[in-house]
mmCIF file of the N, C-alpha and C atoms, coordinates in Angstrom:
data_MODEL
# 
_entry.id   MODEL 
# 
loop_
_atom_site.group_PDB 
_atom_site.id 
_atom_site.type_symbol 
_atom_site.label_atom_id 
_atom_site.label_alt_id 
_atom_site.label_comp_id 
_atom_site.label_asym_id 
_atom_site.label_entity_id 
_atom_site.label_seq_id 
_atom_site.pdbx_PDB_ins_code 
_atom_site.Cartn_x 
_atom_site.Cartn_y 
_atom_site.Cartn_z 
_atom_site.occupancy 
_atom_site.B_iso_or_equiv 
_atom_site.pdbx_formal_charge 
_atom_site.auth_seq_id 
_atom_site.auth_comp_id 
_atom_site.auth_asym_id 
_atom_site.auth_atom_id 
_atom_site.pdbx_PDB_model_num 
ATOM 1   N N  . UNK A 1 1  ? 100.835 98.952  92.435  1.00 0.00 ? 1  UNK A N  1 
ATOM 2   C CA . UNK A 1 1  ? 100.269 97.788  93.083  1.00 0.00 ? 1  UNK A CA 1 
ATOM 3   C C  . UNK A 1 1  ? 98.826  98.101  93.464  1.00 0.00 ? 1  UNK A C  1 
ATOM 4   N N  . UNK A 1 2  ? 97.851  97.050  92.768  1.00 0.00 ? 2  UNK A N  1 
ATOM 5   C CA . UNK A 1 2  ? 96.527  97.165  93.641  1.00 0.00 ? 2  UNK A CA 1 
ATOM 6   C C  . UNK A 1 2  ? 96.212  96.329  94.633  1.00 0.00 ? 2  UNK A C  1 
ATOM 7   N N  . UNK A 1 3  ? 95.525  96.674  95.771  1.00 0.00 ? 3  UNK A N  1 
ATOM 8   C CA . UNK A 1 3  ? 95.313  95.763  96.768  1.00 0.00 ? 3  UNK A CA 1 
ATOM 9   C C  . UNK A 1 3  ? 93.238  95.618  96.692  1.00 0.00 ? 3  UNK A C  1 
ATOM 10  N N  . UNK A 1 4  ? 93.291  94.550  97.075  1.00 0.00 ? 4  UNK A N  1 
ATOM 11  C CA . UNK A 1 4  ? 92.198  94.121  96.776  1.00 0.00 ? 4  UNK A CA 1 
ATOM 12  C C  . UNK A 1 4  ? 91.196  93.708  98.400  1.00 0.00 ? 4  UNK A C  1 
ATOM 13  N N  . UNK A 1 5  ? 90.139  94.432  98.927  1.00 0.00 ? 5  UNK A N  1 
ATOM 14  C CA . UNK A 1 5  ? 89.899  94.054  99.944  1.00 0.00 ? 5  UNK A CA 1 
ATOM 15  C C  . UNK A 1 5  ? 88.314  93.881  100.180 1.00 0.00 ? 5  UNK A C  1 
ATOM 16  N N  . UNK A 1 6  ? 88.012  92.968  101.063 1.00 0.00 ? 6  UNK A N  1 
ATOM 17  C CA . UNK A 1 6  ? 86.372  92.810  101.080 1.00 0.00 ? 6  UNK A CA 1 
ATOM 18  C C  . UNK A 1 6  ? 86.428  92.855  102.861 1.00 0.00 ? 6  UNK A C  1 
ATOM 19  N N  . UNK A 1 7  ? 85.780  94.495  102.916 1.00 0.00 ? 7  UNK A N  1 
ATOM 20  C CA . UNK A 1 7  ? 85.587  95.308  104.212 1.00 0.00 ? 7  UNK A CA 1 
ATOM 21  C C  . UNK A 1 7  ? 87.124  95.134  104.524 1.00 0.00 ? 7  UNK A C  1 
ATOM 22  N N  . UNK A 1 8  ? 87.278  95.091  105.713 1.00 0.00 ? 8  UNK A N  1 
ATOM 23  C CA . UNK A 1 8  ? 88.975  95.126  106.078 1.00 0.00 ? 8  UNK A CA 1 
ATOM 24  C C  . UNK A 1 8  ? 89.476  94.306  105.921 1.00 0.00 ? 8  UNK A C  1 
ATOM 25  N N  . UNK A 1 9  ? 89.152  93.073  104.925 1.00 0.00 ? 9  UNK A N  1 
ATOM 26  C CA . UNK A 1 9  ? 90.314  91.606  104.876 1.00 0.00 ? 9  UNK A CA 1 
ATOM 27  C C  . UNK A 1 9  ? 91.186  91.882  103.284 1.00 0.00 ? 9  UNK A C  1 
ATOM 28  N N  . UNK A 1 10 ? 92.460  92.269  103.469 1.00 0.00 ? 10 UNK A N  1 
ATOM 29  C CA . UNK A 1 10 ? 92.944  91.738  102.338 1.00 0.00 ? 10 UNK A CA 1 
ATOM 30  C C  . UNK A 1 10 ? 92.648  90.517  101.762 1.00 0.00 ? 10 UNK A C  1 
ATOM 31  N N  . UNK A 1 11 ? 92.210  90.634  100.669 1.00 0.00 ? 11 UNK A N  1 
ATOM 32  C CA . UNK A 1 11 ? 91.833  89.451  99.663  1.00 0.00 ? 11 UNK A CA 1 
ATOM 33  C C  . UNK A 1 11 ? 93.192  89.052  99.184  1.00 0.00 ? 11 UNK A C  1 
ATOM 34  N N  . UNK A 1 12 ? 94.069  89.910  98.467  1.00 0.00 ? 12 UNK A N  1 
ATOM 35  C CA . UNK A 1 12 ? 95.057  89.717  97.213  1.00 0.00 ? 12 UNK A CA 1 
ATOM 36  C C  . UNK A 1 12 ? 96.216  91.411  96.482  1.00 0.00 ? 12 UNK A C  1 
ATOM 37  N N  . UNK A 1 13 ? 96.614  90.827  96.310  1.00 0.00 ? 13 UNK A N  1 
ATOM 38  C CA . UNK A 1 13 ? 97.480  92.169  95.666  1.00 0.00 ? 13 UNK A CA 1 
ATOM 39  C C  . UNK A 1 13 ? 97.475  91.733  94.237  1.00 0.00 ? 13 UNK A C  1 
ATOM 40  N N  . UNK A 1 14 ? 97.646  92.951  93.180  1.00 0.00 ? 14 UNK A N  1 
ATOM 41  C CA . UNK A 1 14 ? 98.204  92.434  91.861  1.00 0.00 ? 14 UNK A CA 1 
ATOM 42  C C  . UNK A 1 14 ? 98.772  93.941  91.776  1.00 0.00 ? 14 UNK A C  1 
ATOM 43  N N  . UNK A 1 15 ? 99.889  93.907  90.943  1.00 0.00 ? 15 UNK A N  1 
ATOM 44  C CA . UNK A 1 15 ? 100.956 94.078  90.469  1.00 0.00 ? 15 UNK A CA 1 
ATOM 45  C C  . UNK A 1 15 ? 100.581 94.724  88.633  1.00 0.00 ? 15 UNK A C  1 
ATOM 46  N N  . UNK A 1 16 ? 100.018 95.911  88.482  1.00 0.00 ? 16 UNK A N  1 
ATOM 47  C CA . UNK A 1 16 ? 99.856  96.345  87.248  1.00 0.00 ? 16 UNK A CA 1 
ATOM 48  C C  . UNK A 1 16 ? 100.237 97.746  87.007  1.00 0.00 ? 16 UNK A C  1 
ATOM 49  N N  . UNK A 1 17 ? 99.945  97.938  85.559  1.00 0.00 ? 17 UNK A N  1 
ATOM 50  C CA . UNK A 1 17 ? 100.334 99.339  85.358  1.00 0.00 ? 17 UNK A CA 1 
ATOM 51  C C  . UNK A 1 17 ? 98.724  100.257 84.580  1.00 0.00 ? 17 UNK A C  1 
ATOM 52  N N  . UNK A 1 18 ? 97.768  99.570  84.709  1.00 0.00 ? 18 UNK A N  1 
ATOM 53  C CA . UNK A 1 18 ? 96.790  100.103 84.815  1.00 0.00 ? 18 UNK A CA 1 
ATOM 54  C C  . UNK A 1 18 ? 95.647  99.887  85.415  1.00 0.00 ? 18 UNK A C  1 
ATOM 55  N N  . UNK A 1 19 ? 94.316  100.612 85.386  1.00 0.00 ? 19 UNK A N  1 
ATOM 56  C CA . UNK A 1 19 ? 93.202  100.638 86.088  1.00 0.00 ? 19 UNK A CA 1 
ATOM 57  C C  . UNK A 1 19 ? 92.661  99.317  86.076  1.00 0.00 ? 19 UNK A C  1 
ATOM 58  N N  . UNK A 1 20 ? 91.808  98.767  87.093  1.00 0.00 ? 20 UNK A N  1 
ATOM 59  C CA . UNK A 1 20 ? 91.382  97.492  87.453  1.00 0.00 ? 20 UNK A CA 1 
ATOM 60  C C  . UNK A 1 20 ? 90.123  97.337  87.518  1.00 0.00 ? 20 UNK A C  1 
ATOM 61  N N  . UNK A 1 21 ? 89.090  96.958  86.983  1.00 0.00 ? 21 UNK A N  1 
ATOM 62  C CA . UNK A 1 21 ? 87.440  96.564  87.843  1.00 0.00 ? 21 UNK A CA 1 
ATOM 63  C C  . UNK A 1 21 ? 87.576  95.696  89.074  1.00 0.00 ? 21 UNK A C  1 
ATOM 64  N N  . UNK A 1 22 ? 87.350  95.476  89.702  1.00 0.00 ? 22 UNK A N  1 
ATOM 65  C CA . UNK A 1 22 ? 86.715  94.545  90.623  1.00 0.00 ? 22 UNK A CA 1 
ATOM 66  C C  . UNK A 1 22 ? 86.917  93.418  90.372  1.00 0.00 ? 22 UNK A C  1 
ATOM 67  N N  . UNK A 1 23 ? 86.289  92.838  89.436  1.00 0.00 ? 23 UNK A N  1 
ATOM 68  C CA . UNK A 1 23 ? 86.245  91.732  88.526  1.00 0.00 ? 23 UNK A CA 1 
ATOM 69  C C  . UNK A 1 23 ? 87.453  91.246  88.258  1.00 0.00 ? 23 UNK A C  1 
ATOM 70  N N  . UNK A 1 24 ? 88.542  92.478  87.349  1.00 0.00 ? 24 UNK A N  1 
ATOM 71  C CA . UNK A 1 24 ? 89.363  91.826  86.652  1.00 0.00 ? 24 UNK A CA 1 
ATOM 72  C C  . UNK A 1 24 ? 90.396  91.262  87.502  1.00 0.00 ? 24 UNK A C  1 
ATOM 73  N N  . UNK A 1 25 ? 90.499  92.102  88.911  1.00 0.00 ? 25 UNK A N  1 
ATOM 74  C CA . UNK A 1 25 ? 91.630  91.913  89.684  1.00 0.00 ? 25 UNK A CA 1 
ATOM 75  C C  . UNK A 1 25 ? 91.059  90.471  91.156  1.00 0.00 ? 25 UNK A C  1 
ATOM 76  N N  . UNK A 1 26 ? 89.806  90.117  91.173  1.00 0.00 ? 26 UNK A N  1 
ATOM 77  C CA . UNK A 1 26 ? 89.473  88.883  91.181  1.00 0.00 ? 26 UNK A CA 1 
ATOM 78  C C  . UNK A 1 26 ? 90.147  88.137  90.306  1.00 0.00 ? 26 UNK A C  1 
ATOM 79  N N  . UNK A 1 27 ? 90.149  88.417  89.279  1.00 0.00 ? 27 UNK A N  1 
ATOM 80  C CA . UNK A 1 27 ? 90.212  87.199  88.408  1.00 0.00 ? 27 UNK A CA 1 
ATOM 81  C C  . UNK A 1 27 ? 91.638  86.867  88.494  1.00 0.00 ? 27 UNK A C  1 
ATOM 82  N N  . UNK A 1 28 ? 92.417  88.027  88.340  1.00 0.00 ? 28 UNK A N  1 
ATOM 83  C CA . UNK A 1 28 ? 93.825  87.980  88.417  1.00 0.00 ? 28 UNK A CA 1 
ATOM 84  C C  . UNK A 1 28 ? 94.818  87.287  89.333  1.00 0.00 ? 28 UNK A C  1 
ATOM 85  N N  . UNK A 1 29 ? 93.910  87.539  90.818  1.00 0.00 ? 29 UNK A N  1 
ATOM 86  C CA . UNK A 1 29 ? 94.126  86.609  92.092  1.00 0.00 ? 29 UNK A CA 1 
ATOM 87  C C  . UNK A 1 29 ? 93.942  85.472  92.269  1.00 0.00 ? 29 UNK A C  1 
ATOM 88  N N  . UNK A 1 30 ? 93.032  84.761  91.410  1.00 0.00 ? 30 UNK A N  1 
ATOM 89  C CA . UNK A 1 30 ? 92.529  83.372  91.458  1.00 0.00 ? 30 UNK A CA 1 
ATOM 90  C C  . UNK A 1 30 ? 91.608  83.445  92.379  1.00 0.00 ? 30 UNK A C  1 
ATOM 91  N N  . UNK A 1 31 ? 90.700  84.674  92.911  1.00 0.00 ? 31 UNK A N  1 
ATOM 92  C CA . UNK A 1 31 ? 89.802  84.308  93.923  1.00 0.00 ? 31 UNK A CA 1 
ATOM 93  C C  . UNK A 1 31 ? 88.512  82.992  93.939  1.00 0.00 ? 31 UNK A C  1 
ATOM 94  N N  . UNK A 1 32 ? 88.448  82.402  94.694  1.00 0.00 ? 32 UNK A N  1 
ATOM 95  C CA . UNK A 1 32 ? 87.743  80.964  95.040  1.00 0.00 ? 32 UNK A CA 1 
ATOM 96  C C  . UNK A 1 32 ? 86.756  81.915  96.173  1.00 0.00 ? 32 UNK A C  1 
ATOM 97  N N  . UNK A 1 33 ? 85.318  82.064  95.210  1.00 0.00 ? 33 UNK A N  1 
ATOM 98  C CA . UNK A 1 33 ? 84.353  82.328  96.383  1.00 0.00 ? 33 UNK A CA 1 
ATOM 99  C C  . UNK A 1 33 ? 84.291  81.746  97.619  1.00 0.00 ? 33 UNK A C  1 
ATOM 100 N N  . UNK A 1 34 ? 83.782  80.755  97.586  1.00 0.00 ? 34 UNK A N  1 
ATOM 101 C CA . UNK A 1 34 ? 83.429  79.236  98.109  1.00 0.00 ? 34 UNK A CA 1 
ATOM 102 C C  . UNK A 1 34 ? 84.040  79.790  99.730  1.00 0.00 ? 34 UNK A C  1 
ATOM 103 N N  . UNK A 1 35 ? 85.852  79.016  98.942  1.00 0.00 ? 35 UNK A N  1 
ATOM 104 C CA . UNK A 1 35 ? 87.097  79.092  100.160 1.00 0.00 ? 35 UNK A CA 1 
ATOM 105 C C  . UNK A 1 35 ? 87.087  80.377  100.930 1.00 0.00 ? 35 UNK A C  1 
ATOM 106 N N  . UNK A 1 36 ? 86.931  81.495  100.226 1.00 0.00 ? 36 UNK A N  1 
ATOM 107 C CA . UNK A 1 36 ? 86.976  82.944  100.961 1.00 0.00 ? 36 UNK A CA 1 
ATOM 108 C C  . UNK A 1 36 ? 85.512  83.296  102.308 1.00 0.00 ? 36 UNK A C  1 
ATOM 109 N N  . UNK A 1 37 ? 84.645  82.219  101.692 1.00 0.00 ? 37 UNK A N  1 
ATOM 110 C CA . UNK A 1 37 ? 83.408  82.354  102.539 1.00 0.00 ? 37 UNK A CA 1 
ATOM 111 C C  . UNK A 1 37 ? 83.794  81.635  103.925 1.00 0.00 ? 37 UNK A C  1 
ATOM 112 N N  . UNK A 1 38 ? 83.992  80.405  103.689 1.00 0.00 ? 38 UNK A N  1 
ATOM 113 C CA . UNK A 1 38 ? 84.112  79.211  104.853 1.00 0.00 ? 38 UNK A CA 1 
ATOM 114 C C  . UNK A 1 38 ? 85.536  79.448  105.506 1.00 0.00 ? 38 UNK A C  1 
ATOM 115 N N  . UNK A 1 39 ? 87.163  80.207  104.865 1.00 0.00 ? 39 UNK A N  1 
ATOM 116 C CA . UNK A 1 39 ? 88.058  80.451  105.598 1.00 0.00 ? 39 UNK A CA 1 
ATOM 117 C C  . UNK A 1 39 ? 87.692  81.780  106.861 1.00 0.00 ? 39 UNK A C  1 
ATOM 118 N N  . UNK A 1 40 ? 86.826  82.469  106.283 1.00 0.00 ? 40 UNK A N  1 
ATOM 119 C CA . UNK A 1 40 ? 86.179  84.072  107.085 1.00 0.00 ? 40 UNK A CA 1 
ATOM 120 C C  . UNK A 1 40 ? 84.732  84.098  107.806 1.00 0.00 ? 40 UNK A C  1 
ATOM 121 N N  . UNK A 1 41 ? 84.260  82.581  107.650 1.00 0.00 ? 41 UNK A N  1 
ATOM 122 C CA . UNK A 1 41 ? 83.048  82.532  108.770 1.00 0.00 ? 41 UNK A CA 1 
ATOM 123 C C  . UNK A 1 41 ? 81.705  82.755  108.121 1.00 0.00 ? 41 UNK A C  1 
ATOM 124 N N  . UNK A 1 42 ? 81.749  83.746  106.648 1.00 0.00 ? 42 UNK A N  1 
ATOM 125 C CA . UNK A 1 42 ? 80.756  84.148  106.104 1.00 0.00 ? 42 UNK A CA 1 
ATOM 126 C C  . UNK A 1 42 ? 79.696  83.177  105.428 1.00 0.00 ? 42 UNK A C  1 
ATOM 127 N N  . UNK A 1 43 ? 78.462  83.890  105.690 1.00 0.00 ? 43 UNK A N  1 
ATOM 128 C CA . UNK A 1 43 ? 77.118  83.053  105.263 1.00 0.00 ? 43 UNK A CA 1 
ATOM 129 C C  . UNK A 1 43 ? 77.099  83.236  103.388 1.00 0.00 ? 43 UNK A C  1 
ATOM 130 N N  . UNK A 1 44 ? 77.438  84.394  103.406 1.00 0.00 ? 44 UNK A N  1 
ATOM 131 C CA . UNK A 1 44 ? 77.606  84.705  101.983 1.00 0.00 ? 44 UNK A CA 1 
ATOM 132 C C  . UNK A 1 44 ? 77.892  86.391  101.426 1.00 0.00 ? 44 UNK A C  1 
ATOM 133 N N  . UNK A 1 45 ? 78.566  86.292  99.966  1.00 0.00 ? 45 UNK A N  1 
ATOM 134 C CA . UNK A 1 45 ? 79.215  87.713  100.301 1.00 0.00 ? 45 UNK A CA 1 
ATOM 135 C C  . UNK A 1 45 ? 78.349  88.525  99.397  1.00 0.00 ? 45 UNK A C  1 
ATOM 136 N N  . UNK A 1 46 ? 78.972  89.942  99.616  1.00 0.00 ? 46 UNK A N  1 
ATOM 137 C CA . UNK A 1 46 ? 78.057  90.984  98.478  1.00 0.00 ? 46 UNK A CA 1 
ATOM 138 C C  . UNK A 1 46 ? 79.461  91.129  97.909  1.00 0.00 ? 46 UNK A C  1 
ATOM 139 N N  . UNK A 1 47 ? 79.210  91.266  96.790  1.00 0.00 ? 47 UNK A N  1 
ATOM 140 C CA . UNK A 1 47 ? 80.389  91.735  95.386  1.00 0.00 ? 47 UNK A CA 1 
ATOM 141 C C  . UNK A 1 47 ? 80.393  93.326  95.398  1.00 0.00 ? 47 UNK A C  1 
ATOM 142 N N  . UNK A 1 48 ? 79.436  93.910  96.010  1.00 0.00 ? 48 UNK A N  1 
ATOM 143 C CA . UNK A 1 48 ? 79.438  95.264  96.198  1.00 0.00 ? 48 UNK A CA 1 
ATOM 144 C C  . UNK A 1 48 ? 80.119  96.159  97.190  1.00 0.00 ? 48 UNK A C  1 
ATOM 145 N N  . UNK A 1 49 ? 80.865  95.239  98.257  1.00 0.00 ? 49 UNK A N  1 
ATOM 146 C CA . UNK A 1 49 ? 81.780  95.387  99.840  1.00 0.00 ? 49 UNK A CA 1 
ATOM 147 C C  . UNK A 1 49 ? 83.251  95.036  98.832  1.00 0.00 ? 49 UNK A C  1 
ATOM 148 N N  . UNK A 1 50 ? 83.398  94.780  98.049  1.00 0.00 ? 50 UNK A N  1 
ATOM 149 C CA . UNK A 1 50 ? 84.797  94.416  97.539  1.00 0.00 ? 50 UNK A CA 1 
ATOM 150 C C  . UNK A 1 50 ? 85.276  95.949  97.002  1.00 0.00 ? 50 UNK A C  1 
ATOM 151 N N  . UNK A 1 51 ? 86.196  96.466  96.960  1.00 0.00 ? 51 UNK A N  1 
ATOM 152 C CA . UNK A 1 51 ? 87.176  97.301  96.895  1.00 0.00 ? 51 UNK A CA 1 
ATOM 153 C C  . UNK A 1 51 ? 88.721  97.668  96.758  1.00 0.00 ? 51 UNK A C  1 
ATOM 154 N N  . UNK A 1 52 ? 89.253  98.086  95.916  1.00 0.00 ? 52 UNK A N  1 
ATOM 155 C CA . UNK A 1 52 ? 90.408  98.569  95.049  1.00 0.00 ? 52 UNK A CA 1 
ATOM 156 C C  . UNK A 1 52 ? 90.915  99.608  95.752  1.00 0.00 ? 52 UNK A C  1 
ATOM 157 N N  . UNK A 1 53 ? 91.973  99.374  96.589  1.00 0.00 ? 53 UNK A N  1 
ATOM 158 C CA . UNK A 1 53 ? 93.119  100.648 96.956  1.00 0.00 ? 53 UNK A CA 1 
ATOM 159 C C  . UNK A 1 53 ? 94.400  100.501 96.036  1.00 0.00 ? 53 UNK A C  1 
ATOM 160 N N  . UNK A 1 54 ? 94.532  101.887 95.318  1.00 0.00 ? 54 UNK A N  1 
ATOM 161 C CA . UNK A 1 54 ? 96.252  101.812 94.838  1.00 0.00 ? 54 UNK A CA 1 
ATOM 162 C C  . UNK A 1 54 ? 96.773  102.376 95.469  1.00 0.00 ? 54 UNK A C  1 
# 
């Protein structure tokens, strides 16, 4: 299982049997910039604070 987090907010989990970018496991989650900004208060995000724990 990868968990997917931007600073300490779980974003999403996915469920694989191999290595992930950033990207792919966004994509996998259905992440919605937009919604993730205005549900968490944020002005706007860096793609570079996003991070992969297995």
């Amino acid at each position: 299982m990868v968990k997917v987090f931007y600073e300490d907010i779980l974003v999403g989990e996915v469920l694989t049997n191999r290595s992930l970018t950033v990207d792919e496991a966004l994509d996998l989650i259905g992440f919605e910039e937009q919604a993730f900004i205005e549900e968490n208060g944020f002005d706007d995000i860096e793609y570079n604070v996003f991070k992969i724990v297995y």
